[in-house]
Every structure is written in C-alpha cells, then in structure tokens.
mmJSON file of the N, C-alpha and C atoms, coordinates in Angstrom:
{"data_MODEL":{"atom_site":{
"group_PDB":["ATOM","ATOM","ATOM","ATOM","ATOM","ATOM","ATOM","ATOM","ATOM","ATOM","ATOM","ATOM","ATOM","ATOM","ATOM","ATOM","ATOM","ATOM","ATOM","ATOM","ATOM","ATOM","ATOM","ATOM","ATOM","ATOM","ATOM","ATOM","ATOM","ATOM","ATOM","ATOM","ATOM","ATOM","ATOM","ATOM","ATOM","ATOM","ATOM","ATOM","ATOM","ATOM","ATOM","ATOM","ATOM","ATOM","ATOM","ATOM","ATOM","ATOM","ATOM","ATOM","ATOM","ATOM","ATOM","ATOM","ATOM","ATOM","ATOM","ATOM","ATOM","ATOM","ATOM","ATOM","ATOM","ATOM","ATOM","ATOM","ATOM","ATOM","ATOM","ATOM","ATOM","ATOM","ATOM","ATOM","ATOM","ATOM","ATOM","ATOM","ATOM","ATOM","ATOM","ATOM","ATOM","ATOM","ATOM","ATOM","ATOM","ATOM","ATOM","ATOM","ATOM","ATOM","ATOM","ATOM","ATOM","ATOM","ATOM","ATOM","ATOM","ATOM","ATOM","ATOM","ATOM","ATOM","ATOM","ATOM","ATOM","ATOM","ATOM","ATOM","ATOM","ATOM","ATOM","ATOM","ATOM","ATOM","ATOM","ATOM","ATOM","ATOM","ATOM","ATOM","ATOM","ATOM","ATOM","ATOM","ATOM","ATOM","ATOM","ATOM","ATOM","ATOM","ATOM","ATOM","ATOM","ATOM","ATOM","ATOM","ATOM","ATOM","ATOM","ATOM","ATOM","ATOM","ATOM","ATOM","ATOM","ATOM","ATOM","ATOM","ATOM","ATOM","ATOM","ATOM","ATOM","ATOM","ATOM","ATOM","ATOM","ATOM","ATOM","ATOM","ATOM","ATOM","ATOM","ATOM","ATOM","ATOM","ATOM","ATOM","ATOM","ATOM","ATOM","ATOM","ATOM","ATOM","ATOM","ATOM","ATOM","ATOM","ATOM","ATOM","ATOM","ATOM","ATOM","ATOM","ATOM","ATOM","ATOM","ATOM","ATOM","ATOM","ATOM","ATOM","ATOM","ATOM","ATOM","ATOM","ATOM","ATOM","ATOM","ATOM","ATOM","ATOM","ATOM","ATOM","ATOM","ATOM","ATOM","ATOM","ATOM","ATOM","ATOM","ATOM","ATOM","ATOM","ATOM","ATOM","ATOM","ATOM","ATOM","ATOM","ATOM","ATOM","ATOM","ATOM"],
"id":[1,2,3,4,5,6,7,8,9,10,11,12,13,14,15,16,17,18,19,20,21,22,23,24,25,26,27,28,29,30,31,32,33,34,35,36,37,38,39,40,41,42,43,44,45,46,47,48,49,50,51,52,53,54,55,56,57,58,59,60,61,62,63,64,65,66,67,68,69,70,71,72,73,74,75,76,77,78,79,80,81,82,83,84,85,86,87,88,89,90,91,92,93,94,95,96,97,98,99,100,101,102,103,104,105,106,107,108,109,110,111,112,113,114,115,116,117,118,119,120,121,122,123,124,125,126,127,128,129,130,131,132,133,134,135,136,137,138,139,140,141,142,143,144,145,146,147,148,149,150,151,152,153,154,155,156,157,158,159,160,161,162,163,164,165,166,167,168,169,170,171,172,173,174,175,176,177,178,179,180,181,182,183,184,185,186,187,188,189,190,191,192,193,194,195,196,197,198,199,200,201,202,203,204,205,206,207,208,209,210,211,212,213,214,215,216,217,218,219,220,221,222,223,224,225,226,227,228],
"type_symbol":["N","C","C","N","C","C","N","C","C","N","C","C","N","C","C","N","C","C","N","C","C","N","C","C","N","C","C","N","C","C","N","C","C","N","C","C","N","C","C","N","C","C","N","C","C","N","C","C","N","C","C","N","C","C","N","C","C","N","C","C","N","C","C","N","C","C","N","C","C","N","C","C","N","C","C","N","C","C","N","C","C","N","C","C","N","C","C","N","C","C","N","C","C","N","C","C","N","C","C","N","C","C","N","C","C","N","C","C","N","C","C","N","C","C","N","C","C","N","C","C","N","C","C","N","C","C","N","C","C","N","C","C","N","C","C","N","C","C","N","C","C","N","C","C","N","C","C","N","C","C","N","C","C","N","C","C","N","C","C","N","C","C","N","C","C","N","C","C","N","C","C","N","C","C","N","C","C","N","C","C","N","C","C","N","C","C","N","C","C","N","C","C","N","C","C","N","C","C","N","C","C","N","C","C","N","C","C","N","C","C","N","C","C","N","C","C","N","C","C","N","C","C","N","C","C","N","C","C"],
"label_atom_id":["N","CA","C","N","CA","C","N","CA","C","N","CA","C","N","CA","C","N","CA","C","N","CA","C","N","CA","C","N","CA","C","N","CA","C","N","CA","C","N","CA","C","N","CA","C","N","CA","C","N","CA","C","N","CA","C","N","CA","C","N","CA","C","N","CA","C","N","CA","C","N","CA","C","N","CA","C","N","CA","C","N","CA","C","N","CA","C","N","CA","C","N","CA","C","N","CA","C","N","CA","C","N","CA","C","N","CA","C","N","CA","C","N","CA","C","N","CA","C","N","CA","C","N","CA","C","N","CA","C","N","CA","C","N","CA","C","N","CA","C","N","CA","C","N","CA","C","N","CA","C","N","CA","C","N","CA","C","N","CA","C","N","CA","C","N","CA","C","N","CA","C","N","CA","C","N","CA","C","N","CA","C","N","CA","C","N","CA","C","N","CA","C","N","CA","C","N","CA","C","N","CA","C","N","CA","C","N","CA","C","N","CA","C","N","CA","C","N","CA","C","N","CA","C","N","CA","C","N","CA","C","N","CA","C","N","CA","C","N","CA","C","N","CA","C","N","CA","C","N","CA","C","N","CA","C","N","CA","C","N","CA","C","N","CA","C"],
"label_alt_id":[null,null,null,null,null,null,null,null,null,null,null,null,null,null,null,null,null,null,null,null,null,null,null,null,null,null,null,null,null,null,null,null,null,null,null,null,null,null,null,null,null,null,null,null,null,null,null,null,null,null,null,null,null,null,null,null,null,null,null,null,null,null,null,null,null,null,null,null,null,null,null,null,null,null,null,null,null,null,null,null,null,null,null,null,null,null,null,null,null,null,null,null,null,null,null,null,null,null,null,null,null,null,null,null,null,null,null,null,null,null,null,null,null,null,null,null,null,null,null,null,null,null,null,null,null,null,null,null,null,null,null,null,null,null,null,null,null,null,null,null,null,null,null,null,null,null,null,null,null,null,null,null,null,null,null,null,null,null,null,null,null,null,null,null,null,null,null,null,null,null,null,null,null,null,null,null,null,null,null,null,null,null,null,null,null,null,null,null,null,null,null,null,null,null,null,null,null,null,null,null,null,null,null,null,null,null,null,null,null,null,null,null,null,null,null,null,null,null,null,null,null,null,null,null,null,null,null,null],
"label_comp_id":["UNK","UNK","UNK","UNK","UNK","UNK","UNK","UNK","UNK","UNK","UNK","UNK","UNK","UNK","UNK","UNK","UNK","UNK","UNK","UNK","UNK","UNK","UNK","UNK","UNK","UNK","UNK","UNK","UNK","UNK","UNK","UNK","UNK","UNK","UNK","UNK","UNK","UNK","UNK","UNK","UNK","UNK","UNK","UNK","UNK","UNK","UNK","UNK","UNK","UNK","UNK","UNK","UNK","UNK","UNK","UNK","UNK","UNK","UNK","UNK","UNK","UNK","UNK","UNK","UNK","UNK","UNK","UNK","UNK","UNK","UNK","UNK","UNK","UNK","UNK","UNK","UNK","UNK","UNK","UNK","UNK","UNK","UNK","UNK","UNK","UNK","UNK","UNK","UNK","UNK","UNK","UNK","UNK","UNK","UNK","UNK","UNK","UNK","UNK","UNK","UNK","UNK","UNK","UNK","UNK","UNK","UNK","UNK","UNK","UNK","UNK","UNK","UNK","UNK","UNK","UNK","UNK","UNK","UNK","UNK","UNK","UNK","UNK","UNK","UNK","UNK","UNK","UNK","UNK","UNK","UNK","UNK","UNK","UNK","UNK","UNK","UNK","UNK","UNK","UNK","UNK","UNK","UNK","UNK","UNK","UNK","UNK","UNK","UNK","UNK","UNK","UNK","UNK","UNK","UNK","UNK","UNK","UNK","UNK","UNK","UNK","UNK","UNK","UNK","UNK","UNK","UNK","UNK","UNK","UNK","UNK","UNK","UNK","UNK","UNK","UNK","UNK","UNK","UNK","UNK","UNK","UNK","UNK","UNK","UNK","UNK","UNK","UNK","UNK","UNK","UNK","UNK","UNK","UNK","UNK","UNK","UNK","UNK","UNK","UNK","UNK","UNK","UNK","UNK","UNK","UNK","UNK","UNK","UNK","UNK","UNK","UNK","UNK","UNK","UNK","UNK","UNK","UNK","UNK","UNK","UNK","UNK","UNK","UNK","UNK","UNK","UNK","UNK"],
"label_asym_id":["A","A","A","A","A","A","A","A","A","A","A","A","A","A","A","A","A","A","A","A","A","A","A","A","A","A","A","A","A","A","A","A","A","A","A","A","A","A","A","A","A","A","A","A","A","A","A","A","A","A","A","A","A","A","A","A","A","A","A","A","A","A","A","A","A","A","A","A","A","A","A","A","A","A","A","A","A","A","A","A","A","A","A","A","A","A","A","A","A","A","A","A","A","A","A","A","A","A","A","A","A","A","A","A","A","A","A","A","A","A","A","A","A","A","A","A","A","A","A","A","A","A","A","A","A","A","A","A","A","A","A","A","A","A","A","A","A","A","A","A","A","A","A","A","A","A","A","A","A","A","A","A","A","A","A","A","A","A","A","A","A","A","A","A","A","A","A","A","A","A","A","A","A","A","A","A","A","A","A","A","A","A","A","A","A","A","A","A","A","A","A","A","A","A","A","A","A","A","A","A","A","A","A","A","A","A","A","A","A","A","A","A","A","A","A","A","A","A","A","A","A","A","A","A","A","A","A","A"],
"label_entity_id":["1","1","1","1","1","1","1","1","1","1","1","1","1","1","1","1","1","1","1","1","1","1","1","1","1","1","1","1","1","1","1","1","1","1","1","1","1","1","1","1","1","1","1","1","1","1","1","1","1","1","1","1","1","1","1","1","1","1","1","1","1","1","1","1","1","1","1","1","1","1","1","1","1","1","1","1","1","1","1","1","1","1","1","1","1","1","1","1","1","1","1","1","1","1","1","1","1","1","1","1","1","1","1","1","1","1","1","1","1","1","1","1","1","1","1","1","1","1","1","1","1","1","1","1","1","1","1","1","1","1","1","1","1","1","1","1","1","1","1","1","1","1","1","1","1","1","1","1","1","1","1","1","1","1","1","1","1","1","1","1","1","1","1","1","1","1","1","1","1","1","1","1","1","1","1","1","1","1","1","1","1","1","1","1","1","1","1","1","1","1","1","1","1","1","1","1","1","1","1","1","1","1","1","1","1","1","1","1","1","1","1","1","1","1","1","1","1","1","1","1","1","1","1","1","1","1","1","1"],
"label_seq_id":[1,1,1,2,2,2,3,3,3,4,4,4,5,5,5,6,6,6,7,7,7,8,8,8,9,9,9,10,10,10,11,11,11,12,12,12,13,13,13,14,14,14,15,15,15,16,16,16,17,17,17,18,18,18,19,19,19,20,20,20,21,21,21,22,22,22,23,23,23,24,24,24,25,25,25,26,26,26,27,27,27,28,28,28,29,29,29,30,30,30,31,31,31,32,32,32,33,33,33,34,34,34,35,35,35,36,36,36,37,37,37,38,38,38,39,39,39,40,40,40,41,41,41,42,42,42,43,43,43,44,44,44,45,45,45,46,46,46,47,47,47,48,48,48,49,49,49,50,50,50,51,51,51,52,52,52,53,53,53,54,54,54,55,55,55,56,56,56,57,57,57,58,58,58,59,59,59,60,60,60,61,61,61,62,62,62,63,63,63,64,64,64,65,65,65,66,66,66,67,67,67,68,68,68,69,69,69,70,70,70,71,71,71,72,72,72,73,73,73,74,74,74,75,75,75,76,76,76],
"pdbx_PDB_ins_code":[null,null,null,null,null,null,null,null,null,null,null,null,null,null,null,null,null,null,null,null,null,null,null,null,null,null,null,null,null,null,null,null,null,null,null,null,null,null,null,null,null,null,null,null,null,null,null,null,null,null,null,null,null,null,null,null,null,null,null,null,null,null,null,null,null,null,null,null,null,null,null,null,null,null,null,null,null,null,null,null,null,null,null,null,null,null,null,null,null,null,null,null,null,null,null,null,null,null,null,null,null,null,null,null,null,null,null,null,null,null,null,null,null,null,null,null,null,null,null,null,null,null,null,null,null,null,null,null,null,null,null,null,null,null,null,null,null,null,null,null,null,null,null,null,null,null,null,null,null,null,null,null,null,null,null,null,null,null,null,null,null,null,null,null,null,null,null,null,null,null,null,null,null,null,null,null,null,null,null,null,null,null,null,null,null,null,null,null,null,null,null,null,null,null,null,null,null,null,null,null,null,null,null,null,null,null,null,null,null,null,null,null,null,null,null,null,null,null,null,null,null,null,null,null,null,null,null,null],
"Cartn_x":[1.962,3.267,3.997,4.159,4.343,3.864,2.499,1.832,2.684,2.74,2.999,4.377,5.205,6.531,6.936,5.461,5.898,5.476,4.171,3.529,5.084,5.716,6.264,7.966,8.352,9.174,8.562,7.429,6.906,6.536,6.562,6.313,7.621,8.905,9.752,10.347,10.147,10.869,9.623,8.42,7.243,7.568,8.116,8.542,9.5,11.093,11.828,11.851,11.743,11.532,10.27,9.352,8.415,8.837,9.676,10.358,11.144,11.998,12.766,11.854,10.698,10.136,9.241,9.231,8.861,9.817,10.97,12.423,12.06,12.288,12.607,11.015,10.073,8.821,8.424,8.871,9.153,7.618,6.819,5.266,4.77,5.185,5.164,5.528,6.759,7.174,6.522,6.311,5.566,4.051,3.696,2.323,2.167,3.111,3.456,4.083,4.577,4.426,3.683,2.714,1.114,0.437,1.177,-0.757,0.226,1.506,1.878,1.277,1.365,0.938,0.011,-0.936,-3.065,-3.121,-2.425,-2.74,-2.253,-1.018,-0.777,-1.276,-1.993,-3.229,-4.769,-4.628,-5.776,-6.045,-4.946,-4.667,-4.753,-3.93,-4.364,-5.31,-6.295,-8.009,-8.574,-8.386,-9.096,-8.593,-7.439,-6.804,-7.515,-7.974,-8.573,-10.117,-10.271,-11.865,-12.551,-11.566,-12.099,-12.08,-13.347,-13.412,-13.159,-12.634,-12.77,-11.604,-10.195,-9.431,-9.81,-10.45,-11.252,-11.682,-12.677,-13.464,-12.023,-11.143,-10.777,-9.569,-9.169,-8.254,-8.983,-10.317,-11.095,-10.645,-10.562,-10.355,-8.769,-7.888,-7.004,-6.753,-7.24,-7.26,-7.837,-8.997,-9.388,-8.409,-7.758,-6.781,-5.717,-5.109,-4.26,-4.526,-5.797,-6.299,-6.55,-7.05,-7.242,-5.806,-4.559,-3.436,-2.675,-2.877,-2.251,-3.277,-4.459,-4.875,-4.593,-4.306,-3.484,-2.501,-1.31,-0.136,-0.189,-1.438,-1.611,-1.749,-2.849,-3.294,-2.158,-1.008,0.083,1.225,1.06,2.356,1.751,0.891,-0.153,-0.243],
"Cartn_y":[3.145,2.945,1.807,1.656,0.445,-0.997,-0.879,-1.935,-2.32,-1.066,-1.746,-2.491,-1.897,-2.041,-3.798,-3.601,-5.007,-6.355,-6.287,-6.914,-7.08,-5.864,-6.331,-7.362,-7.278,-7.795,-9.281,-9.681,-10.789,-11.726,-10.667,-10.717,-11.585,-10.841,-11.232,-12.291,-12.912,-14.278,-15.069,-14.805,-16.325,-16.676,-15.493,-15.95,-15.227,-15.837,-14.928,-14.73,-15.993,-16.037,-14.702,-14.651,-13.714,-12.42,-11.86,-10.938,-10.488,-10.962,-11.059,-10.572,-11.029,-10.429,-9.223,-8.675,-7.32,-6.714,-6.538,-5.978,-5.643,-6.843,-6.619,-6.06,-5.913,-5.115,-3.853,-3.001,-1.628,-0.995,-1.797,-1.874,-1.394,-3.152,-2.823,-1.758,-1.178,-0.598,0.821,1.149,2.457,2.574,1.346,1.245,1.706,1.137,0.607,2.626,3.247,4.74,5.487,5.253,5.417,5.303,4.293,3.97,4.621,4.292,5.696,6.829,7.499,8.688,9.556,8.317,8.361,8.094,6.849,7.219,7.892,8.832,9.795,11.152,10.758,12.231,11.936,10.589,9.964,10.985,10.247,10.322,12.403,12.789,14.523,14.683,14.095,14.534,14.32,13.081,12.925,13.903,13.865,15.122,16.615,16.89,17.915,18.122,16.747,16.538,17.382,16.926,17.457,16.31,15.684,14.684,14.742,15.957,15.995,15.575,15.293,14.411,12.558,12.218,11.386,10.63,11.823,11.261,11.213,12.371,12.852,11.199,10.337,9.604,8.129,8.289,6.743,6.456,7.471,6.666,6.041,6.98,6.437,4.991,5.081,3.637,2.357,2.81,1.858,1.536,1.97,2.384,1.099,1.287,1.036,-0.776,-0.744,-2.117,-2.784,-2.904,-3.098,-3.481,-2.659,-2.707,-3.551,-3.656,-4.922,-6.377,-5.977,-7.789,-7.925,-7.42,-7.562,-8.038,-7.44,-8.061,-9.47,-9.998,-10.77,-12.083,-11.501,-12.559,-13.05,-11.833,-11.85,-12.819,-12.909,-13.906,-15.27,-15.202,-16.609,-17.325],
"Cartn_z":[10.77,10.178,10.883,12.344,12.928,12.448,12.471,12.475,10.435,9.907,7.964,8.676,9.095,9.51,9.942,10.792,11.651,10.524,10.217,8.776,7.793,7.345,6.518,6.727,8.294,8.818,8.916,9.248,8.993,7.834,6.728,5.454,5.357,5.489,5.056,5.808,6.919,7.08,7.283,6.812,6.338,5.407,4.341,2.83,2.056,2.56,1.956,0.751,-0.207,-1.801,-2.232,-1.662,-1.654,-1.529,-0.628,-0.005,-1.596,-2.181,-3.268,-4.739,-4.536,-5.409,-5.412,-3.784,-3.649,-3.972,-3.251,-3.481,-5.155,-5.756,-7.592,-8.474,-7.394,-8.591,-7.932,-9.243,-9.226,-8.855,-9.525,-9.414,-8.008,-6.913,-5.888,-5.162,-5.23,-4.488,-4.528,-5.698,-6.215,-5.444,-5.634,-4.426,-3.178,-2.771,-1.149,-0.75,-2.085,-1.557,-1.674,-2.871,-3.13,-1.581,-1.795,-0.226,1.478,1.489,2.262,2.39,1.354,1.319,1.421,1.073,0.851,2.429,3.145,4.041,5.386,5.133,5.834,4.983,4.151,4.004,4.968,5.071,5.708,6.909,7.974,9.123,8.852,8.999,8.572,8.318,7.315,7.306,8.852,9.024,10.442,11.454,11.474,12.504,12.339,11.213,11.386,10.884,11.082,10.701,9.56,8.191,7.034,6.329,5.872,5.262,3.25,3.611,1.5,1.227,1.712,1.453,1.263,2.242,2.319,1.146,0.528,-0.968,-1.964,-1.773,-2.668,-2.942,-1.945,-2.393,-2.926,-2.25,-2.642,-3.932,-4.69,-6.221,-6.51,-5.231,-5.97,-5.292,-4.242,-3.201,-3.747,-4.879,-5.47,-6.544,-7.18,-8.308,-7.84,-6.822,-6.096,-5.85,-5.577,-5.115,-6.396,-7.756,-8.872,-9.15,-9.006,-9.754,-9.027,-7.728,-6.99,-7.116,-7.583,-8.033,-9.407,-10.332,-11.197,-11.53,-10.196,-10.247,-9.627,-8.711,-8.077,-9.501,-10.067,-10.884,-11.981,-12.187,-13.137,-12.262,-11.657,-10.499,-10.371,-10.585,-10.235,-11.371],
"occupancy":[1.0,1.0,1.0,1.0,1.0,1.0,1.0,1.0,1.0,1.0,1.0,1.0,1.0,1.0,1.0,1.0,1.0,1.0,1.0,1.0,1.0,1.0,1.0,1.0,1.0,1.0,1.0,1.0,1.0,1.0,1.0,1.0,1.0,1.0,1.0,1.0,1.0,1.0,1.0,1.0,1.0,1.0,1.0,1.0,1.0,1.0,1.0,1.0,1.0,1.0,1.0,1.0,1.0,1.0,1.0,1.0,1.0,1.0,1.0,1.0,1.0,1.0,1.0,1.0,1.0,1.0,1.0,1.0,1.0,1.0,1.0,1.0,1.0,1.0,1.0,1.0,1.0,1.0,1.0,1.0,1.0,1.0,1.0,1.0,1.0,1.0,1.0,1.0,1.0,1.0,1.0,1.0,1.0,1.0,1.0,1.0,1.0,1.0,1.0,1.0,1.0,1.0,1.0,1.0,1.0,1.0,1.0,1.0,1.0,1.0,1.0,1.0,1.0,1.0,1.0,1.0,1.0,1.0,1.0,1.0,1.0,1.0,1.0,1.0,1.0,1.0,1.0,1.0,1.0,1.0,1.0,1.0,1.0,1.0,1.0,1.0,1.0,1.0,1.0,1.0,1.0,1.0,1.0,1.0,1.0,1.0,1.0,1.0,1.0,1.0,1.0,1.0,1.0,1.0,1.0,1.0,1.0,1.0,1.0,1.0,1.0,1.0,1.0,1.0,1.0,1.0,1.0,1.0,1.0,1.0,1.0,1.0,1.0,1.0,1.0,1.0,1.0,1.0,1.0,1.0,1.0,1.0,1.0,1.0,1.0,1.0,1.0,1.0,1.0,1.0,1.0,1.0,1.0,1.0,1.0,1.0,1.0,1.0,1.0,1.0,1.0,1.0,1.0,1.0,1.0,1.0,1.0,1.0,1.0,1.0,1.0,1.0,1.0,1.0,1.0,1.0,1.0,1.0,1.0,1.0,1.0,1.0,1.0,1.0,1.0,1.0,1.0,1.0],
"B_iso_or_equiv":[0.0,0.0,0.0,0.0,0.0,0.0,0.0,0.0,0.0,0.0,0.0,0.0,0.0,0.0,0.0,0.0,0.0,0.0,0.0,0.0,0.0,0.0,0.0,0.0,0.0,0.0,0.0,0.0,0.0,0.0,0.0,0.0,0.0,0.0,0.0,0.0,0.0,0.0,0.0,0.0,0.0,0.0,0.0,0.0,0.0,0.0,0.0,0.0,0.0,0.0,0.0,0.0,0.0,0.0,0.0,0.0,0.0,0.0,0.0,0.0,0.0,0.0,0.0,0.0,0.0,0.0,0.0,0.0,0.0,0.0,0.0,0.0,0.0,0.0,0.0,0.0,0.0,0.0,0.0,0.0,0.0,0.0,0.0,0.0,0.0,0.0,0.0,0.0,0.0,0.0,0.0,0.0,0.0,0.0,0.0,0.0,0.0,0.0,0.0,0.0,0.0,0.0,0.0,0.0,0.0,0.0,0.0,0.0,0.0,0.0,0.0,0.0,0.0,0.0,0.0,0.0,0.0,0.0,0.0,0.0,0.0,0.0,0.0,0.0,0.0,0.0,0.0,0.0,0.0,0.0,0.0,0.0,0.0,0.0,0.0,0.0,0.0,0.0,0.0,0.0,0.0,0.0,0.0,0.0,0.0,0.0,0.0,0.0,0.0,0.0,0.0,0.0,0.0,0.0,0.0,0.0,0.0,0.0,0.0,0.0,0.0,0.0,0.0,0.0,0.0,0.0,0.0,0.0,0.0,0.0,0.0,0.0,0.0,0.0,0.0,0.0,0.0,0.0,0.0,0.0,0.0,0.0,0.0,0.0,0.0,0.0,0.0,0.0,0.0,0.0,0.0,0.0,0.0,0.0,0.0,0.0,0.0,0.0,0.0,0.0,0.0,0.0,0.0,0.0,0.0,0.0,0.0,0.0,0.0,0.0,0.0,0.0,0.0,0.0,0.0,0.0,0.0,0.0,0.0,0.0,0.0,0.0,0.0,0.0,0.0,0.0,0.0,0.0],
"pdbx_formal_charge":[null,null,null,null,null,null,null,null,null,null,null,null,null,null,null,null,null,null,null,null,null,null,null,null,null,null,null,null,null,null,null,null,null,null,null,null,null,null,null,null,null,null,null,null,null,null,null,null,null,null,null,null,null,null,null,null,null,null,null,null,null,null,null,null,null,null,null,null,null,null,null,null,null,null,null,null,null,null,null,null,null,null,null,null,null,null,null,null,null,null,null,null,null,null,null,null,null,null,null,null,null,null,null,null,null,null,null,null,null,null,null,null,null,null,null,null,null,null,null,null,null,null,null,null,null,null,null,null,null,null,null,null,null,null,null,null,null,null,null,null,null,null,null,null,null,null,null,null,null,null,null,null,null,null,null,null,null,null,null,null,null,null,null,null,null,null,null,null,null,null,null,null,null,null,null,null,null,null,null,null,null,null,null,null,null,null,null,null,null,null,null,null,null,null,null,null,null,null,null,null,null,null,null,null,null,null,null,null,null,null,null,null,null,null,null,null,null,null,null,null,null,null,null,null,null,null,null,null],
"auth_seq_id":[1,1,1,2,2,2,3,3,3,4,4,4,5,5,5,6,6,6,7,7,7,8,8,8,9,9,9,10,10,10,11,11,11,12,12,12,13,13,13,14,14,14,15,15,15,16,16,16,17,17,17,18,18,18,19,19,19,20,20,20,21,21,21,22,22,22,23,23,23,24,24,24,25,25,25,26,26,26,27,27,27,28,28,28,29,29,29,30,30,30,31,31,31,32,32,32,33,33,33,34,34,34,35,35,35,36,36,36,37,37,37,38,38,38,39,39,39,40,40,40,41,41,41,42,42,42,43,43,43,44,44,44,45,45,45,46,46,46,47,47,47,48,48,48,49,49,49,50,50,50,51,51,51,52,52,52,53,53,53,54,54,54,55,55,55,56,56,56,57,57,57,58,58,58,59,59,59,60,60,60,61,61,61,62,62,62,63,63,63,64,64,64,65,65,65,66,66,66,67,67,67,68,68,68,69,69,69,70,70,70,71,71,71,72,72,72,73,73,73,74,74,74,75,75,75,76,76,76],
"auth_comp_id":["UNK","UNK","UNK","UNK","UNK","UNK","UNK","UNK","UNK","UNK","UNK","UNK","UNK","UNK","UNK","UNK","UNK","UNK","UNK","UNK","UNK","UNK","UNK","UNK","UNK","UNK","UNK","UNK","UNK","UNK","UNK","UNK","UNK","UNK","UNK","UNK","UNK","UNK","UNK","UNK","UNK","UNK","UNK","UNK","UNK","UNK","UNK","UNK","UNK","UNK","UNK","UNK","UNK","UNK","UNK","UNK","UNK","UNK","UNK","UNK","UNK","UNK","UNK","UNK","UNK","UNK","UNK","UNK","UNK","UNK","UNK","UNK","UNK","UNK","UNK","UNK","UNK","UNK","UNK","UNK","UNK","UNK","UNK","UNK","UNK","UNK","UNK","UNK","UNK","UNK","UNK","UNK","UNK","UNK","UNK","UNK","UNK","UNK","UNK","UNK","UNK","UNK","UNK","UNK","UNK","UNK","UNK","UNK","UNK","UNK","UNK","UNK","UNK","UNK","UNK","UNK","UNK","UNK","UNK","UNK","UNK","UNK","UNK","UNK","UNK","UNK","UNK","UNK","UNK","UNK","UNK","UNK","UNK","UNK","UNK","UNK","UNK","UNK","UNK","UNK","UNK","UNK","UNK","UNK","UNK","UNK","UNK","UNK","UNK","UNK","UNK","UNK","UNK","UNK","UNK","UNK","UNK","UNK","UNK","UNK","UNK","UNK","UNK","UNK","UNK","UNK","UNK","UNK","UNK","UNK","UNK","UNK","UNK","UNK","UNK","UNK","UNK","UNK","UNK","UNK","UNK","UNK","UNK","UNK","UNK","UNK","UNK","UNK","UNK","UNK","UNK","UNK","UNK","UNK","UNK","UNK","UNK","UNK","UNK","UNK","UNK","UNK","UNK","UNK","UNK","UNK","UNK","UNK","UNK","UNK","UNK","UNK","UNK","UNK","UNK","UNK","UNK","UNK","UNK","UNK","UNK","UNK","UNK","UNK","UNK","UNK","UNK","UNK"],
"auth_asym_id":["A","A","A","A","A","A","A","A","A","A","A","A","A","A","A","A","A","A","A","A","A","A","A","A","A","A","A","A","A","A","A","A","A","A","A","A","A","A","A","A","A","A","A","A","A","A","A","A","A","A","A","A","A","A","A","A","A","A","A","A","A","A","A","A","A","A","A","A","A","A","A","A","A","A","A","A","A","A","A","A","A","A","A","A","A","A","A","A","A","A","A","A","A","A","A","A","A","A","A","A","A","A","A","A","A","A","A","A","A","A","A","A","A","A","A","A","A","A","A","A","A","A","A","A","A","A","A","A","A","A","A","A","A","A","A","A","A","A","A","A","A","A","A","A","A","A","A","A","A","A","A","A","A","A","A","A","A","A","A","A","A","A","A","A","A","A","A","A","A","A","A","A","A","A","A","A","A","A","A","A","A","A","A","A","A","A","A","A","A","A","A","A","A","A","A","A","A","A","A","A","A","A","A","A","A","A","A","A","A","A","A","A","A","A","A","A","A","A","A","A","A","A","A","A","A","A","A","A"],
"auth_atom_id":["N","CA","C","N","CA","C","N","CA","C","N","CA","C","N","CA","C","N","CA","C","N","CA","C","N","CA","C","N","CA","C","N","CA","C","N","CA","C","N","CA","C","N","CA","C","N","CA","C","N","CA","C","N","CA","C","N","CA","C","N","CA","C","N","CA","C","N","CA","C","N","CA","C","N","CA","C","N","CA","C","N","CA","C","N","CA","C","N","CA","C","N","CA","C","N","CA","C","N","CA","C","N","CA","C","N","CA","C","N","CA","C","N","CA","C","N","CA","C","N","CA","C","N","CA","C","N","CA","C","N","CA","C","N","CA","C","N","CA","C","N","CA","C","N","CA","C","N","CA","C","N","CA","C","N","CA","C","N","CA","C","N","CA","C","N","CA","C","N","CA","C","N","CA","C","N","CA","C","N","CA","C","N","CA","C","N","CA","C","N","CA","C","N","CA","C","N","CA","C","N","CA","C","N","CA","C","N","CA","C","N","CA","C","N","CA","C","N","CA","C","N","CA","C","N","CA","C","N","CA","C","N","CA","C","N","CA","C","N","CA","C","N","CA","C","N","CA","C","N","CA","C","N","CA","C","N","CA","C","N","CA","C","N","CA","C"],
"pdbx_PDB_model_num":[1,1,1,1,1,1,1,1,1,1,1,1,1,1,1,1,1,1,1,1,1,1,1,1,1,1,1,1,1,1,1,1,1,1,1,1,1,1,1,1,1,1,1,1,1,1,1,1,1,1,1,1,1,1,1,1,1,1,1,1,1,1,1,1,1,1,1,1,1,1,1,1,1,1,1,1,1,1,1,1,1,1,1,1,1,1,1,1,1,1,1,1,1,1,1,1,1,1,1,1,1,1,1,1,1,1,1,1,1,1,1,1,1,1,1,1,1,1,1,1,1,1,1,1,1,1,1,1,1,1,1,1,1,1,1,1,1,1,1,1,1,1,1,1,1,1,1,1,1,1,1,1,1,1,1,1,1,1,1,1,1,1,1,1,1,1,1,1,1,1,1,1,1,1,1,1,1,1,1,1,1,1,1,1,1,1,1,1,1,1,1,1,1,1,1,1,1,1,1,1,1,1,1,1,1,1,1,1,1,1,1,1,1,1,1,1,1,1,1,1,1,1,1,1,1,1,1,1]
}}}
C-alpha cells in the first residue's frame, strides 16, 4: 500500500495533466479499488497459506489488466 501510495504521488507531479485524467475516469478509479482489494485478499491468502483465493482472483486480475489496456489504447 506504501509502495501504490508513493508510485502514485510520483505519478502525479511527472504528469500533472495525466493526474487530471485519473481524477476524471470513473473507469480508473473503479480499478485502482478492484486491484486494492484482490490484492489485500492476496496478502490474507498468503498470510494464511491458502492458495484458493489465489486462483480464485487470477481471472479477475486478468479482467482488470485487459480493461486498463483498453483504456490505454482509448487515450492514445
């Protein structure tokens, strides 16, 4: 959570114009709590060394990654 924290403080003064358009896509932001969440289920699988959370989010992680090169290719 640090390390997203610090990334995204950097994010935002390499490219504030950039910054502005995370802020305004609803898309993004919905992600960015998506992949929160997958991976503080992550971190809890490993904590208790049950890997069926594990399988169980790959799809949506892939989901997740598909829908952000999407938006990638849609900005471009």
């Amino acid at each position: 959570l640090v390390c997203m924290l610090e990334l995204q403080i950097n994010a935002y003064w390499a490219a504030r114009p950039s910054h502005f358009v995370l802020l305004n896509a609803q898309k993004l932001r919905d992600t960015q709590h998506m992949m929160q969440q997958i991976l503080l289920s992550l971190v809890h699988a490993l904590y208790e060394g049950n890997p069926q959370p594990v399988f169980a989010n790959t799809e949506k992680l892939n989901d997740a990654v598909e829908e952000l090169r999407q938006l990638l290719n849609n900005h471009h």
